[in-house]
C-alpha positions as CSV (number, residue, x, y, z in Angstrom):
1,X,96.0,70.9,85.1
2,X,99.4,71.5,86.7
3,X,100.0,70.6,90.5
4,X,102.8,71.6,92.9
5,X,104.5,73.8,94.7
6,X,104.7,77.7,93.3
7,X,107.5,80.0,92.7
8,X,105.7,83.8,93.0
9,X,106.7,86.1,90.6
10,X,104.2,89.4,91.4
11,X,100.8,89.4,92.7
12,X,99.0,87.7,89.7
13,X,101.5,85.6,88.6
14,X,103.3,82.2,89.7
15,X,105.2,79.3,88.4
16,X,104.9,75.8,88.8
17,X,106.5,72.8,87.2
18,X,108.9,75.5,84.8
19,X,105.0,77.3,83.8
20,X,104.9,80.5,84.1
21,X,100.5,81.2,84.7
22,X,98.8,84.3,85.0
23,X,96.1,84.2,87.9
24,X,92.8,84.0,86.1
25,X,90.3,87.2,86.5
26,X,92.0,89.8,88.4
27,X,94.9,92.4,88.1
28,X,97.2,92.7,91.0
29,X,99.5,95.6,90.6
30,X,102.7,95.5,89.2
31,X,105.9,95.8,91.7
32,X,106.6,98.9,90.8
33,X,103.2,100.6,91.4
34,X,102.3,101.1,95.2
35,X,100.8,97.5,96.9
36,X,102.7,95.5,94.0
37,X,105.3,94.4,96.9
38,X,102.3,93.9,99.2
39,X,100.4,92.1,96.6
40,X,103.4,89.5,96.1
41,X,104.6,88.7,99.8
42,X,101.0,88.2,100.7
43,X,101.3,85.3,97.6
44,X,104.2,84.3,99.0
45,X,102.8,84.0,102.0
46,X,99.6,82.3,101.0
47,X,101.5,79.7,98.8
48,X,104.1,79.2,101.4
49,X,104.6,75.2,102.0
50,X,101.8,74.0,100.0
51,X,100.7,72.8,96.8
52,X,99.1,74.9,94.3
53,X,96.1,73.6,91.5
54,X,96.3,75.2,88.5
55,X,93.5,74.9,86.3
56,X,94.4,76.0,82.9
57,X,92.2,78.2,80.5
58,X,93.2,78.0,76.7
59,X,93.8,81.5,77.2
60,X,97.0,83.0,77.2
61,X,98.3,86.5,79.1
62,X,101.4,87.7,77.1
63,X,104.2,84.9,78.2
64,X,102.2,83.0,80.8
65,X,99.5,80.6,80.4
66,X,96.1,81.6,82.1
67,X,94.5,79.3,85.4
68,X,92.9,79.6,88.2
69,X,94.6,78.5,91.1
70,X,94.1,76.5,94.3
71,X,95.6,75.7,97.8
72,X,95.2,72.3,99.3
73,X,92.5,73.3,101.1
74,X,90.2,74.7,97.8
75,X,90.5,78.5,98.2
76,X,90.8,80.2,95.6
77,X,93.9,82.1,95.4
78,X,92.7,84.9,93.3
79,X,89.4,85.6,95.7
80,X,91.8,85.8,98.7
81,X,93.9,88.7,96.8
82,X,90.5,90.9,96.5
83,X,89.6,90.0,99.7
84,X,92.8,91.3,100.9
85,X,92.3,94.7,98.8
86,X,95.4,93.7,96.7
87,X,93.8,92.4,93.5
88,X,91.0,93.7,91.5
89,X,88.7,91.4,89.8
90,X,88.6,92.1,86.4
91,X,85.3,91.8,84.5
92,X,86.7,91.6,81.3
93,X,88.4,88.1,82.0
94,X,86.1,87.1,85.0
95,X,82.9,87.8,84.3
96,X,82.5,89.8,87.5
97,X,83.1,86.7,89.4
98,X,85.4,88.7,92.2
99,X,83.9,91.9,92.3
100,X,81.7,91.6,95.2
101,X,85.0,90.6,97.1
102,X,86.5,93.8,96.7
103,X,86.3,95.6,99.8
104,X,85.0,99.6,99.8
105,X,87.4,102.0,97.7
106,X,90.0,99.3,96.8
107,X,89.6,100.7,93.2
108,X,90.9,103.8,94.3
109,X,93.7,102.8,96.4
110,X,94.7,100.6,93.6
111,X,94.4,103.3,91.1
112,X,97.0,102.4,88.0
113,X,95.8,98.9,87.9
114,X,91.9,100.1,87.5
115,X,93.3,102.7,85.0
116,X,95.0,99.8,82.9
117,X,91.8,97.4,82.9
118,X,89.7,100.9,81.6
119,X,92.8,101.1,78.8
120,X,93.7,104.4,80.6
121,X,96.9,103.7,81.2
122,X,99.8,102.9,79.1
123,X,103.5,102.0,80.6
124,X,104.5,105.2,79.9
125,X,102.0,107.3,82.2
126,X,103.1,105.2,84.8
127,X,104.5,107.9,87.1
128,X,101.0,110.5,86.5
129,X,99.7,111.3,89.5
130,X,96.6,109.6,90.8
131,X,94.4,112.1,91.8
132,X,94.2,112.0,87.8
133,X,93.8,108.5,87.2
134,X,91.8,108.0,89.8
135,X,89.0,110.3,89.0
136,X,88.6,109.4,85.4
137,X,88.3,104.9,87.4
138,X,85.7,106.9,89.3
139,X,83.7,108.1,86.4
């Protein structure tokens, strides 16, 4: 478990203590894609002044290590990203713990990073439009 204050990196991922964790169960999207910005000042705003739980998973996410995180308080940062309609759960890594946060047709407004949990999307298609990538999420 680490403990302490949080520098935000994107809207999934944080550092505390020189750890770089990736928010455990859901995909925010990345600051390039439209609501990645959003996604990370809302963090930032969230995490603002307090102290952040991390409980680690053995699991690790490419550089980072894997935890779900806390405020003082107990919520759950990465339920108040879906509430917010800037994260999605991800089943694959959550189980479907999140999914009934998500409010109606986030999936669709946050199209790339629904694509890249369905393995739709490589780095490269980045710039397709999303009338595309959103109708093959829908399916």
């Amino acid at each position: 478990m680490l403990k302490g204050k949080c520098y935000v990196i994107d809207g999934d991922t944080v550092v505390i203590s020189g750890t770089r964790i990736r928010i455990a169960g859901i995909d925010a999207p990345e600051l390039d894609h439209p609501w990645g910005k959003k996604a990370k000042f809302t963090l930032i705003g969230l995490c603002k002044g307090q102290i952040i739980t991390a409980t680690l998973s053995e699991e690790m996410s490419y550089d980072r290590v894997v935890a779900t995180c806390h405020l003082q308080d107990g919520t759950d940062l990465a339920a108040r990203l879906v509430e917010e309609g800037l994260a999605l759960d991800w089943p694959k890594f959550s189980g479907g713990a999140y999914r009934h946060l998500e409010p109606p047709g986030v999936r669709r407004k946050l199209w790339r990073a629904a694509a890249r949990q369905q393995g739709r999307m490589k780095p490269a298609e980045s710039d397709q439009q999303p009338e595309k990538l959103a109708s093959e999420v829908s399916k």
